[in-house]
VEXPA-944497 format. One record per residue (C-alpha): residue number from 1; residue in three letters; x, y, z. Coordinates in steps of 0.001 Angstrom, whole numbers, plus 524288, in hexadecimal, padded with zeros to 5 digits. Example, Ala and Ser with C-alpha at 12.3 -4.5 7.8 and 13.67 -1.06 7.14 Angstrom:
{1; 'ALA'; {8300C; 7EE6C; 81E78}}
{2; 'SER'; {83566; 7FBDC; 81BE4}}
***
This chain:
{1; 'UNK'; {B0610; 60A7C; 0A491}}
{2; 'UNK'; {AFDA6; 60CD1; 098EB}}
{3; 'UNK'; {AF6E4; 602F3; 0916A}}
{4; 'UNK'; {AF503; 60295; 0824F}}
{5; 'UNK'; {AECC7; 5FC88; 07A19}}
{6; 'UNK'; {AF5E7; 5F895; 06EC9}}
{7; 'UNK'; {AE81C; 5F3E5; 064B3}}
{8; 'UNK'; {AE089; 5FF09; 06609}}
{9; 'UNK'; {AEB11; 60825; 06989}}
{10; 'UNK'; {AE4EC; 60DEF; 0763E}}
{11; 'UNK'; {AE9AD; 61204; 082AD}}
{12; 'UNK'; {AE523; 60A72; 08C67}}
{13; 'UNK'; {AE828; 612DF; 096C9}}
{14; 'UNK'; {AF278; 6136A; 0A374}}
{15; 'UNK'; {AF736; 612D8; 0B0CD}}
{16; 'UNK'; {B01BE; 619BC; 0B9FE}}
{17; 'UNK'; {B0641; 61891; 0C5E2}}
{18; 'UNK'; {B0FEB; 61C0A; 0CFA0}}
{19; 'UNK'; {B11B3; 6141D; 0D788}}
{20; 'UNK'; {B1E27; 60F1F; 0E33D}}
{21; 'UNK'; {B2663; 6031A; 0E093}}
{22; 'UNK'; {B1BD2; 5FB90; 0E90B}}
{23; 'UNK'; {B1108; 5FE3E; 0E181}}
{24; 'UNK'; {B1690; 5FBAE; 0D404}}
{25; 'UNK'; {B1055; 5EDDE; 0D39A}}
{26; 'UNK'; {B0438; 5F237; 0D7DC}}
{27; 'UNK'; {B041E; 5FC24; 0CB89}}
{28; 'UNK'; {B0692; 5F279; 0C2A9}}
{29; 'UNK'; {AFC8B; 5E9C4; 0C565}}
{30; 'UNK'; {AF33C; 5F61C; 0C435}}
{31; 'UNK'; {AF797; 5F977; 0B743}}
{32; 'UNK'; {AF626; 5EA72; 0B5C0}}
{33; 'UNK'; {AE74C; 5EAEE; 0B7A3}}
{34; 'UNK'; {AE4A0; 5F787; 0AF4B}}
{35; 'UNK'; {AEB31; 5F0AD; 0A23A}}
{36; 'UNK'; {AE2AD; 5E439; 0A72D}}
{37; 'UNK'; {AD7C6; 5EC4E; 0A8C3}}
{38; 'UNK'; {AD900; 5F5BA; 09B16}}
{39; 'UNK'; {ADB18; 5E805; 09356}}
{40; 'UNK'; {AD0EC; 5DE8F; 0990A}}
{41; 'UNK'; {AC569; 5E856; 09F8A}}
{42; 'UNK'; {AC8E2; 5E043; 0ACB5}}
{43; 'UNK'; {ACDDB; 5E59F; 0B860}}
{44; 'UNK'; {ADB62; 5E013; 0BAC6}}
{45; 'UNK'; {ADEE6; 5D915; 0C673}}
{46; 'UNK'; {AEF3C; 5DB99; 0C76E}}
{47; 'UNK'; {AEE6D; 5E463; 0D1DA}}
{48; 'UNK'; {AE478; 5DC28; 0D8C3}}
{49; 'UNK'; {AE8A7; 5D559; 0E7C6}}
{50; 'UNK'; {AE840; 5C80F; 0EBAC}}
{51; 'UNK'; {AE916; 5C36E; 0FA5D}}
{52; 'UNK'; {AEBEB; 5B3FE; 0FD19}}
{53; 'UNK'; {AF1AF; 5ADC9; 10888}}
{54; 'UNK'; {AFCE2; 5A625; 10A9F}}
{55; 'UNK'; {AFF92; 59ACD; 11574}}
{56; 'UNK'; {B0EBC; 5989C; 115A4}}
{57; 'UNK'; {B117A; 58F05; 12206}}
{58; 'UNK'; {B09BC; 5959B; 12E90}}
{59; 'UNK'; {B0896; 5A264; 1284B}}
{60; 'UNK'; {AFE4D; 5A744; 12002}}
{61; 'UNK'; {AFE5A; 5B4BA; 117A2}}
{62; 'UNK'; {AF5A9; 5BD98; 11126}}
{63; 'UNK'; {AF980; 5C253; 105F0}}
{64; 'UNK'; {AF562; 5CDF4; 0FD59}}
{65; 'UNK'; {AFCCA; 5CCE5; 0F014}}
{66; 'UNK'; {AFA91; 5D324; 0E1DC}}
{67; 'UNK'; {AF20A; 5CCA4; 0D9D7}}
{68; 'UNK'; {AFE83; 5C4FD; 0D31B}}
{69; 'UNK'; {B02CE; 5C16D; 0E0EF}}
{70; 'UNK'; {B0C81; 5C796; 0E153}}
{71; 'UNK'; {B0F43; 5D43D; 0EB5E}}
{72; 'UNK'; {B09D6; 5CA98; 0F7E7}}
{73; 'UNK'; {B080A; 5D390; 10316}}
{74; 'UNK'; {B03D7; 5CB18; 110C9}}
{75; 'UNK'; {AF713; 5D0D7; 117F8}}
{76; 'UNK'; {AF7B4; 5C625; 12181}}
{77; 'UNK'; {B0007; 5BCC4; 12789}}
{78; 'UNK'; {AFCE9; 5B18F; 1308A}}
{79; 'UNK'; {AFF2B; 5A523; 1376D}}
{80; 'UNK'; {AF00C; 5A0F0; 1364E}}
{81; 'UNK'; {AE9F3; 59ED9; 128E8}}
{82; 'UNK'; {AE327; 5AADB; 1224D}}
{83; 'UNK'; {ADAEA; 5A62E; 1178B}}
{84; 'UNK'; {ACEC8; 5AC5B; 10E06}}
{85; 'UNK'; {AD49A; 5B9F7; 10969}}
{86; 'UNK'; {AC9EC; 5C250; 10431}}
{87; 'UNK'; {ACB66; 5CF3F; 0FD4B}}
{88; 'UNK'; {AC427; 5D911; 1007E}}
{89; 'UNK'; {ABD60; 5E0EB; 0F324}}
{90; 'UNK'; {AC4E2; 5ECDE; 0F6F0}}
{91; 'UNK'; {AD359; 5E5C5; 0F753}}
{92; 'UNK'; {AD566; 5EBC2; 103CC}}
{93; 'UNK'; {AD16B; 5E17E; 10E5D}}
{94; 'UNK'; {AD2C6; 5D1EF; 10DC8}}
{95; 'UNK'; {ACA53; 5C985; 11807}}
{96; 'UNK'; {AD125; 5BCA4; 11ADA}}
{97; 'UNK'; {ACFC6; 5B182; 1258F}}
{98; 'UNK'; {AD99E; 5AFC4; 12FBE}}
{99; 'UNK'; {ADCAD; 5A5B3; 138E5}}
{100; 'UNK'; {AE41A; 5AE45; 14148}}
{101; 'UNK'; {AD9BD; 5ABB3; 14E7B}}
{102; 'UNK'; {ADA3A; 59E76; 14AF7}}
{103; 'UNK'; {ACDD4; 59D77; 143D1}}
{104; 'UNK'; {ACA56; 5A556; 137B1}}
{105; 'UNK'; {AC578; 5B310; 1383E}}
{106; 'UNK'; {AC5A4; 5BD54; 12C0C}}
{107; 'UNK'; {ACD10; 5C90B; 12C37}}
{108; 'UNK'; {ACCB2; 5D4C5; 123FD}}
{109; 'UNK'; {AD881; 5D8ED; 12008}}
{110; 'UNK'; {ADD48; 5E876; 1196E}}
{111; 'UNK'; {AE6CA; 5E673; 10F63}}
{112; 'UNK'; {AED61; 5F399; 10F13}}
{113; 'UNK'; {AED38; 5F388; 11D69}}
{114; 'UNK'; {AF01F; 5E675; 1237E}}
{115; 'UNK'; {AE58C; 5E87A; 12E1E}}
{116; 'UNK'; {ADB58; 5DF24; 12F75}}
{117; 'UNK'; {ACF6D; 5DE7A; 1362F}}
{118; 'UNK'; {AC8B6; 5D009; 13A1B}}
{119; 'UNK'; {AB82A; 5D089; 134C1}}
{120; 'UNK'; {AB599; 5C09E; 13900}}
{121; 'UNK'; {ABA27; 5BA64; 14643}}
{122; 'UNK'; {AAD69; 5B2A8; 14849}}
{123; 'UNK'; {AAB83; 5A6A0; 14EDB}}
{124; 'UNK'; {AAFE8; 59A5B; 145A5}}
{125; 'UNK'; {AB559; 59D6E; 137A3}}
{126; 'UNK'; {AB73F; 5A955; 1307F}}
{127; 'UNK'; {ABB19; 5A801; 12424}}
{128; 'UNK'; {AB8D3; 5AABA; 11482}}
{129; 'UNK'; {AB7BE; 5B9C1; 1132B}}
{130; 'UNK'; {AB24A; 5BF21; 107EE}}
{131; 'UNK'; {AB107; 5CDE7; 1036E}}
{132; 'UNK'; {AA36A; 5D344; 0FD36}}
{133; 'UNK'; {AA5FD; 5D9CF; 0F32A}}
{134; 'UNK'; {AA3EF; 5E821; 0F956}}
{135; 'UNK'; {AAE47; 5E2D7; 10400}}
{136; 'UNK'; {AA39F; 5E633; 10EAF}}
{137; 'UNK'; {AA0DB; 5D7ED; 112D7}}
{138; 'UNK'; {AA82B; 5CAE8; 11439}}
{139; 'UNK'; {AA238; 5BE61; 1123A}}
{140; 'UNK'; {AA8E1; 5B511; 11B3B}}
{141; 'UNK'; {AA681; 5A5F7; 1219B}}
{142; 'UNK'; {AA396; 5A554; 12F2E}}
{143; 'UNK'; {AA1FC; 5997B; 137AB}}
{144; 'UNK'; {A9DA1; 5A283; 14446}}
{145; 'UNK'; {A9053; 59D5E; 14327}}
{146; 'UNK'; {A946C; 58F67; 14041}}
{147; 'UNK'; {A988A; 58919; 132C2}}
{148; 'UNK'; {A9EB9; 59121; 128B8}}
{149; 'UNK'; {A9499; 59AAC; 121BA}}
{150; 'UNK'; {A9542; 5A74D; 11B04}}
{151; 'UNK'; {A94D3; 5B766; 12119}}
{152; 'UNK'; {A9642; 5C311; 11D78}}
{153; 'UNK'; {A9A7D; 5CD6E; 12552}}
{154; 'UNK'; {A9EE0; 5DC54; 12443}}
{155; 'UNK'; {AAB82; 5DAE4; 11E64}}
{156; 'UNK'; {AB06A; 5E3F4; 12B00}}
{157; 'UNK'; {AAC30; 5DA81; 13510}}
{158; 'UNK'; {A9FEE; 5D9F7; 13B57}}
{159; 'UNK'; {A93A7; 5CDDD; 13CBA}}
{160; 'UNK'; {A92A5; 5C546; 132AC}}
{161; 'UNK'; {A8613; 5C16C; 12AAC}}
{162; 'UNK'; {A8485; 5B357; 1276E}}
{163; 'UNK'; {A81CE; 5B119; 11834}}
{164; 'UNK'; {A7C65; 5A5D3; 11877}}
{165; 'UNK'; {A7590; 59A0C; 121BC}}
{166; 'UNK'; {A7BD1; 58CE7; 11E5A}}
{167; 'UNK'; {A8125; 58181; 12636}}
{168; 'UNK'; {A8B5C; 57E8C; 11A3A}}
{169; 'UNK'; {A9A6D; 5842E; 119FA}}
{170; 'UNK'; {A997F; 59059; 1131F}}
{171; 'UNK'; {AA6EF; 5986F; 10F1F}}
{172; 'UNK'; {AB02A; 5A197; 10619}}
{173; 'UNK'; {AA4E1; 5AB6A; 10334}}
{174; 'UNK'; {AA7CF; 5B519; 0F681}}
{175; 'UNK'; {A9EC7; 5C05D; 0F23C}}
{176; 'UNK'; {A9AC4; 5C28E; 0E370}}
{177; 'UNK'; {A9FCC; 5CEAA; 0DE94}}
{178; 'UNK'; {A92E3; 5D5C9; 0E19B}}
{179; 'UNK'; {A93C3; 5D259; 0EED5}}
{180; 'UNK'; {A854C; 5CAA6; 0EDB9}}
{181; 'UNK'; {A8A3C; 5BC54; 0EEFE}}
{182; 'UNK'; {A91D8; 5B373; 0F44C}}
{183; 'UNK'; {A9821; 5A831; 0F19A}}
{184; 'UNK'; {A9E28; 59F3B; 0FA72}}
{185; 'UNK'; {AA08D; 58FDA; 0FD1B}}
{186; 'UNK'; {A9913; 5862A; 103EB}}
{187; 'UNK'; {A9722; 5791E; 1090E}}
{188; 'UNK'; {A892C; 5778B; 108D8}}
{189; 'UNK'; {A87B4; 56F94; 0FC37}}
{190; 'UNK'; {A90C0; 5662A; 102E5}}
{191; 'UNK'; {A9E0E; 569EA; 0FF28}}
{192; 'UNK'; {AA3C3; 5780C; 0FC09}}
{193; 'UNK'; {A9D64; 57E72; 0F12C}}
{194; 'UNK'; {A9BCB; 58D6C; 0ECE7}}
{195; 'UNK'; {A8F75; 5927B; 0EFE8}}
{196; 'UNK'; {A8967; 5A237; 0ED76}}
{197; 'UNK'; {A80AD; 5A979; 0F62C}}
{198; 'UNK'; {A7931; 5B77E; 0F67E}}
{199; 'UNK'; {A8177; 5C0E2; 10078}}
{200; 'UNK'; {A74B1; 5C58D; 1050C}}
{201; 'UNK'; {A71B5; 5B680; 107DC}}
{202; 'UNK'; {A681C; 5AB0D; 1016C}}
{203; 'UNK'; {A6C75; 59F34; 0FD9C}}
{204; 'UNK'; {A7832; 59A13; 0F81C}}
{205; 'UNK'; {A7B14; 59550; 0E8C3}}
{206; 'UNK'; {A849E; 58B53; 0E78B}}
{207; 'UNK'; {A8E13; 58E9F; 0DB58}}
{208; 'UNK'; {A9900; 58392; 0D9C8}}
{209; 'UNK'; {A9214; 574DB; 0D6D0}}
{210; 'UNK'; {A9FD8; 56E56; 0CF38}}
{211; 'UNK'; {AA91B; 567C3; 0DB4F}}
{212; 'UNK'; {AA521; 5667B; 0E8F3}}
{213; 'UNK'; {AAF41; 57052; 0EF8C}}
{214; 'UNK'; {AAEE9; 57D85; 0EB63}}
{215; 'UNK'; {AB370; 58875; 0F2B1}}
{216; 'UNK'; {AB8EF; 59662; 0F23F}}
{217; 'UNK'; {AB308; 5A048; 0E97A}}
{218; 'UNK'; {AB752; 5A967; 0E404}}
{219; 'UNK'; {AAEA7; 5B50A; 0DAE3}}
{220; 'UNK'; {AB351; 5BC67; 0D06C}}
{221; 'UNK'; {AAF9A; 5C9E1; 0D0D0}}
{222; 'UNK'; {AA742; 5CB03; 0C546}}
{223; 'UNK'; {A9FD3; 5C145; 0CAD4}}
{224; 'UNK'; {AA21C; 5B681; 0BFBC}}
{225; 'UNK'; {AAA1F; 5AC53; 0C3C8}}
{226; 'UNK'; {AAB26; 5A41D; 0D24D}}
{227; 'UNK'; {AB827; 59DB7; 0D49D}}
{228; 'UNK'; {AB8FB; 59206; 0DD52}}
{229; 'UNK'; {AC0E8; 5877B; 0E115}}
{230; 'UNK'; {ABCDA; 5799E; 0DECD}}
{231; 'UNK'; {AC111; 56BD0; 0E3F3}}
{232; 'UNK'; {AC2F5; 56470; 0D70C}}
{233; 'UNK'; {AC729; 555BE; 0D8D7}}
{234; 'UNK'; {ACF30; 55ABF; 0E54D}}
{235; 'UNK'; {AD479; 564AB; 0DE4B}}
{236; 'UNK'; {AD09B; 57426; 0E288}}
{237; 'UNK'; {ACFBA; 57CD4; 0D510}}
{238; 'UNK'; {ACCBE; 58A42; 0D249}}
{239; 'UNK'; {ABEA6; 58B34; 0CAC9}}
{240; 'UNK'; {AB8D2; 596E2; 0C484}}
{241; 'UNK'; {AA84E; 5975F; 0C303}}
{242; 'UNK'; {AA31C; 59DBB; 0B89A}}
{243; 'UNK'; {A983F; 5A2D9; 0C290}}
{244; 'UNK'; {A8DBF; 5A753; 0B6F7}}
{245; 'UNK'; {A8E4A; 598A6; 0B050}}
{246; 'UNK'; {A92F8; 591CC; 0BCFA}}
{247; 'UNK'; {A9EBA; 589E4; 0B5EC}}
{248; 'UNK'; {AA9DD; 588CD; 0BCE9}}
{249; 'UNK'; {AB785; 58577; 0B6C1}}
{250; 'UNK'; {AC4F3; 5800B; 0BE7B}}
{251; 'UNK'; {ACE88; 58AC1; 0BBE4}}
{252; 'UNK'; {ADB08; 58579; 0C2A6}}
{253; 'UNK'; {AE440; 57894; 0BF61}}
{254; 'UNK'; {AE858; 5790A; 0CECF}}
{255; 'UNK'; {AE29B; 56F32; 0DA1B}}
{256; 'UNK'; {AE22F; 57A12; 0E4E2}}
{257; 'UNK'; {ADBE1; 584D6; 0E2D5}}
{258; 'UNK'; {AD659; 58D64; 0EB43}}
{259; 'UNK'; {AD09C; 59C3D; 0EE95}}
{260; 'UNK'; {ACC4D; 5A151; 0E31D}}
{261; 'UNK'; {ACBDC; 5B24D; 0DFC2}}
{262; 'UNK'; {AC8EA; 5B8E3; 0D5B8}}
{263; 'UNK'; {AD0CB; 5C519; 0D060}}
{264; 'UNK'; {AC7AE; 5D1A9; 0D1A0}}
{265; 'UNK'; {AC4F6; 5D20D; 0C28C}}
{266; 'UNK'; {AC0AE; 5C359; 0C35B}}
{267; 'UNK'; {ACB24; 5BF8E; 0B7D0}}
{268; 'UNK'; {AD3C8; 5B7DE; 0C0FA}}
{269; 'UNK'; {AD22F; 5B029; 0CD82}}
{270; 'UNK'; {ADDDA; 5ACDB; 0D8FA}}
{271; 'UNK'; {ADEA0; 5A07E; 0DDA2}}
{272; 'UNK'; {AE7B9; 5983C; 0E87C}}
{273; 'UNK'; {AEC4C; 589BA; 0E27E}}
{274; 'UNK'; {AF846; 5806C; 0E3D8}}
{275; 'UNK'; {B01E8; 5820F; 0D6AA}}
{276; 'UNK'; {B0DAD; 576FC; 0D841}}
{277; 'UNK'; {B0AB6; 57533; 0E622}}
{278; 'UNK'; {B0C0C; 58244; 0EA55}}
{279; 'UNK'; {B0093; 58B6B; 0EE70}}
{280; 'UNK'; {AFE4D; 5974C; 0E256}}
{281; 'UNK'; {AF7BE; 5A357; 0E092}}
{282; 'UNK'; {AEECE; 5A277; 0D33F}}
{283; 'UNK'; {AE66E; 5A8B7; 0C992}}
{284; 'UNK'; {ADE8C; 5A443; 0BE25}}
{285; 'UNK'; {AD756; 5A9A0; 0B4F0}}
{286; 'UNK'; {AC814; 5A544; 0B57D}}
{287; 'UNK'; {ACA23; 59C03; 0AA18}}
{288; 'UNK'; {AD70A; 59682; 0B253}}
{289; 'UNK'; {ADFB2; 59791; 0A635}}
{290; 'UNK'; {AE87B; 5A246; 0AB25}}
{291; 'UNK'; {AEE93; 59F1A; 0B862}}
{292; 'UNK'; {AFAC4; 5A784; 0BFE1}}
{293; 'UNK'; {B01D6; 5A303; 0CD2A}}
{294; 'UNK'; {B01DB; 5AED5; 0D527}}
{295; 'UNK'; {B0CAC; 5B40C; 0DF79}}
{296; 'UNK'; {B09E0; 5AEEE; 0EB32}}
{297; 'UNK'; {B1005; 5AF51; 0F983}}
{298; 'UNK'; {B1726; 5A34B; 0FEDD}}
{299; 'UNK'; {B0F35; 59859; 1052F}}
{300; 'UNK'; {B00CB; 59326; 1038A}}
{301; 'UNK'; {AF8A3; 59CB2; 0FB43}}
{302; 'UNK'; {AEA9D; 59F1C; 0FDA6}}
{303; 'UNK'; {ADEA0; 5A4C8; 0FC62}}
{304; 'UNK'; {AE291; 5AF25; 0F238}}
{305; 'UNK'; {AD644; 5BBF1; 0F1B0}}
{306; 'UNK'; {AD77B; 5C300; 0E602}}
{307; 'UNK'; {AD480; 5D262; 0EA62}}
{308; 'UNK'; {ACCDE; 5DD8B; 0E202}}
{309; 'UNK'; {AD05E; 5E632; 0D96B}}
{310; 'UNK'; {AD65B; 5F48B; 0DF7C}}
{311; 'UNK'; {AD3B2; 6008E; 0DA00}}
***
């Protein structure tokens, strides 16, 4: 592939590859994100992973797909519910909950490999992992020392620290990009709201005020913009915050929305929601004016994790 600039008459450079049959969509979502990348100045995003999980009768999957969602390889299957897919900033491990010991515990879980190892099994609820952004520690909610509030631990096991002292419900942690803060949702106002703390603890800032249920952030990497999902006259819609002025704008025209991501060069963000009754794979641009239904497997979507770029 080469690419040409017609205007100014300049080669814009190329790409080759050789490459098996199996590979050949890989390559062409590579060559994909140079021409993105030697037209706009933004990384591309086409040969990009998403993981999601399914729940089809008894059985639930996880799936690793292609950013278009299509090429849906399962990591995981399972008669108990696995929920919270988290990529790790490598795109080489996901930590998930599963319900396979009857109560949840996270696992970690090596793409390439299969293998899996388990980092929480403490007493009560482990749930919500979360990747710092250096992929050495997981931010995670633990009821082991009564009510759910927020740890961190080593992200290869090992005692975790408590981040904060509260009696409220504290949950679904997610690190800024410079791994300093985090952001996560709480009760202690009196109903779920979005809330942002220091990693190396202090007190915490609450950040959503419109609605009285917000829940599940989600960060864009260059640190801009906080997606959420709001409860809007019974009605659960995909919001984008402007996080420098603190105005937030509805982005979808859909009543359940829910698990926000955004795509590593923060242009685009994933979402789960209902289209004509059925459960769909989405993504919108910030502004919500460019929407596409992606491939997804058979059954009840969820919980779609957009991974990192992969050089």
């Amino acid at each position: 592939m080469r690419l040409w600039d017609v205007v100014r008459g300049q080669d814009l450079g190329g790409q080759s590859f050789v490459v098996v049959a199996g590979d050949l969509r890989l390559v062409a979502h590579r060559l994909a994100d140079f021409i993105y990348e030697k037209l706009t100045g933004e990384k591309g995003v086409f040969s990009t992973r998403i993981v999601y999980v399914t729940k089809n009768g008894q059985s639930y999957n996880l799936w690793v797909a292609d950013a278009d969602g299509e090429n849906a390889q399962s990591a995981l299957a399972s008669t108990e519910p696995i929920i919270s897919p988290s990529w790790s900033p490598s795109g080489n491990q996901i930590a998930y909950v599963s319900f396979e010991s009857r109560k949840p515990v996270i696992y970690v879980h090596d793409v390439a490999s299969g293998k899996r190892r388990l980092i929480a099994n403490f007493k009560g609820s482990n749930s919500a992992p979360a990747w710092s952004p250096d992929g050495k520690t997981l931010a995670a909610t633990l009821s082991r020392d009564g009510g759910s509030q927020l740890y961190l631990m080593d992200a290869n096991g090992g005692e975790p620290k408590r981040l904060a002292q509260s009696g409220s419900i504290d949950t679904e942690p997610t690190f800024t990009s410079d791994g300093k803060t985090i952001y996560f949702v709480s009760d202690r106002g009196g109903s779920p709201q979005i809330y942002r703390t220091a990693v190396n603890g202090g007190g915490a800032e609450r950040v959503t005020f419109n609605g009285t249920y917000n829940i599940s952030p989600a960060l864009s990497r260059d640190g801009k913009w906080l997606a959420y999902i709001s409860r809007v006259s019974g009605s659960f819609k995909l919001h984008v915050m402007d996080l420098a002025s603190g105005v937030s704008t509805v982005v979808s025209d859909s009543i359940a929305d829910e698990n926000p991501s955004f795509s590593p060069n923060s242009k685009l963000i994933i979402y789960a929601t209902q289209q004509q009754g059925r459960e769909a794979l989405m993504t919108t641009t910030l502004d919500g004016k460019i929407k596409a239904r992606l491939a997804g497997q058979n059954g009840d979507i969820r919980e779609p994790d957009w991974g990192p770029v992969q050089r």
